[in-house]
N, C-alpha and C positions, 0 to 999 in steps of 0.2 A: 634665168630671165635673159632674154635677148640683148645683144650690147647697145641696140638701135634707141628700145626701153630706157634703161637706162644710163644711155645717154641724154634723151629728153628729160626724166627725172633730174638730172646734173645741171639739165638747163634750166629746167624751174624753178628748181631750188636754189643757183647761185644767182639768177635774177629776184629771189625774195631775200636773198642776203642783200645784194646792194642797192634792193628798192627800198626795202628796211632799214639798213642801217646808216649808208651813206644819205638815204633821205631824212631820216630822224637830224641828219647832222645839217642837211641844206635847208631844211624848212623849218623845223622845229628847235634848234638846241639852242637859239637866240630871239625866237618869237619872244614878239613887246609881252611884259610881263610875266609869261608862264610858262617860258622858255624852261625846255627838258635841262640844258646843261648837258658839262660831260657824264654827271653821272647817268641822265636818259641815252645817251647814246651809247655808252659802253652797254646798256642794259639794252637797247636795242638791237645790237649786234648779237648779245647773245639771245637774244629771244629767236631769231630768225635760223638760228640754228638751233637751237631746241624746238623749234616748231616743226622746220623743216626733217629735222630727226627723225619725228613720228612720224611723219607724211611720207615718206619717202625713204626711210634708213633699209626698210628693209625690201625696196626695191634695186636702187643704185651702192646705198653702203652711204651715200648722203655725204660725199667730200665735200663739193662747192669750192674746191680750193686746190688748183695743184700742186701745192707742197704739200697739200694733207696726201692725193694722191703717191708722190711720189715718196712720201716717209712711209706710207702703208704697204707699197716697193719694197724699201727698204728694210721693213721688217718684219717680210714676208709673210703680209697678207692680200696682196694683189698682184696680178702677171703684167709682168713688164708690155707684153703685147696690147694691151690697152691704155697704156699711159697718154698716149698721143689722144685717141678719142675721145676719152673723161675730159682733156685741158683744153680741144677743142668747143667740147659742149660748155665747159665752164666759164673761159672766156667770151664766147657768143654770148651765154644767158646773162654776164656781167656787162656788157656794150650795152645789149639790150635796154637792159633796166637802167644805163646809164643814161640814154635815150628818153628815155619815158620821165627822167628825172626831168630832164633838160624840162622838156615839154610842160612840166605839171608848173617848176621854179621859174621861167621864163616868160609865165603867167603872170608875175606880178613887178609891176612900175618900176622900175630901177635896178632887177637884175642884173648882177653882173659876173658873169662866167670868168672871169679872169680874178674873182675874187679868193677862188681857189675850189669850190663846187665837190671837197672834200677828199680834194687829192691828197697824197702823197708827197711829201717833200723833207729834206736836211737843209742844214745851214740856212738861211737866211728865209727858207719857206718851210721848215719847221715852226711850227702854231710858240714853242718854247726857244727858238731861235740854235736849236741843237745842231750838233757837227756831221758831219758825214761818218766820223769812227762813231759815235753814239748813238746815230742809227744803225748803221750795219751791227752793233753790238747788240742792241734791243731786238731786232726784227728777226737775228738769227736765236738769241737766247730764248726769247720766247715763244716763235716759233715751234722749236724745239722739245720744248715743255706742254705747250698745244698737245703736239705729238703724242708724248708723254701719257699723257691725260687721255687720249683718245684712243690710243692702243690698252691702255688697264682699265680705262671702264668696257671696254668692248671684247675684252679677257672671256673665254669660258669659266673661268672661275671669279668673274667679277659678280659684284647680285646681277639678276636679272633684269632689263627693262628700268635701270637707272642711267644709262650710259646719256642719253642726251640731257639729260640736267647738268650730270659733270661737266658734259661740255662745252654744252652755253653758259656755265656760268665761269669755265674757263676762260672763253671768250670776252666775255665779261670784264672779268678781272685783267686780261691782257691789255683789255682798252683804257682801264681805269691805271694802268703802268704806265700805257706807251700814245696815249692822246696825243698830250703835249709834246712828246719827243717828234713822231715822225705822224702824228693824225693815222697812227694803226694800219700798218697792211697785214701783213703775215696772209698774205694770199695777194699771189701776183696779178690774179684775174680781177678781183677788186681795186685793186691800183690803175688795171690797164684802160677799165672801161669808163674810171673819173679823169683819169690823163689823155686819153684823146679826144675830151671835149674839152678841159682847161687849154689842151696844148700848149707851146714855147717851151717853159720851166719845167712841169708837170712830165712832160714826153722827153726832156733833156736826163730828169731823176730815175724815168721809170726803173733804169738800168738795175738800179739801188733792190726797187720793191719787186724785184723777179729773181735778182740773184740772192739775197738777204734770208727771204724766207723758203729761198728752196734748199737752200743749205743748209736750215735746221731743222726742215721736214728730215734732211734726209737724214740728218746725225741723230735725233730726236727715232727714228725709224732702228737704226743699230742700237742705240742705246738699250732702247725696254726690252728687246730679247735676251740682254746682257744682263740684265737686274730679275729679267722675270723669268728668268729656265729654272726649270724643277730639275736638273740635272747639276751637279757637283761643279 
């Protein structure tokens, strides 16, 4: 498949990640009475990669995230010479959809982007009031286990054609961990395109949600060759 391919596949797909799930969190997880909660939005995020899986896995390989890319670097299931391209499509497709959020939330009386518009933050703009070592602890451990999870379902020896369930509902479950700690990045591309419309705070932390999770993509990427070689 040509890299042009998919790289717009990488753009669609992580613009349906954070029109899905950072939306599920701006519009819906506090709508008057029948608000999703965090349990909707953890489940949102991972719906949009399990959707997205099917659509498109076996076009691009369906990262939407470049710590997923660069763990899958790491343990050596994709050429370093493409790294830059996937993160470039992936953070465009996340501005994008960050975009479109603005537009759809900014539609109603009393928006206010400065509310936080489902950015990223520690200390005092963590949703749980957490520290800066407790996110950098969260966003790289689980991260890492993302990883994990996404390299053994995607195993030739895994079943077949179950890998995006594992992994949306990995997602899932990473969000239903790390809500409250840091409102969930483990993909820097998702952080970057809710923090350049929060700006101030959000753009002061980013630093956090690009170094955090690319560091456990990439440990999370050595790891599963180390656990999963059929050699001695």
């Amino acid at each position: 498949m040509p890299l042009s391919k998919r790289m717009l596949a990488e753009f669609f797909g992580t613009f349906w990640l954070v029109l899905g799930g950072c939306g599920s969190a701006v519009l819906a997880a506090a709508f008057p009475d029948v608000g999703i909660g965090l349990l909707g939005v953890a489940l949102a995020f991972g719906l949009t990669v399990l959707t997205m899986a099917y659509a498109i896995g076996h076009v691009s390989g369906c990262h939407l995230n470049p710590a997923v890319t660069l763990g899958l670097w790491t343990g050596k299931r994709f050429p370093a010479r493409e790294l830059l391209p996937y993160w470039v499509a992936q953070v465009i497709g996340a501005i994008i959809a960050a975009a479109v959020l603005y537009v759809i939330a900014s539609g109603k009386a009393g928006f206010d982007v400065s509310a936080g518009f489902a950015a990223n933050g520690y200390a005092v703009h963590s949703p749980g009031g957490y520290s800066l070592v407790a996110a950098l602890v969260t966003e790289v451990v689980l991260t890492c286990f993302f990883l994990l999870v996404i390299l053994g379902s995607t195993d030739r020896r895994a079943p077949a054609g179950f890998a995006p369930i594992a992994i949306g509902l990995c997602l899932t479950l990473i969000h239903l961990i790390s809500i409250p700690v840091t409102n969930t990045s483990v993909n820097p591309a998702r952080s970057t395109g809710q923090a350049l419309f929060v700006g101030g705070w959000a753009l002061e932390q980013l630093w956090l949600f690009w170094l955090a999770p690319l560091v456990g993509g990439a440990i999370g990427g050595i790891i599963y060759p180390l656990i999963a070689s059929e050699q001695e």
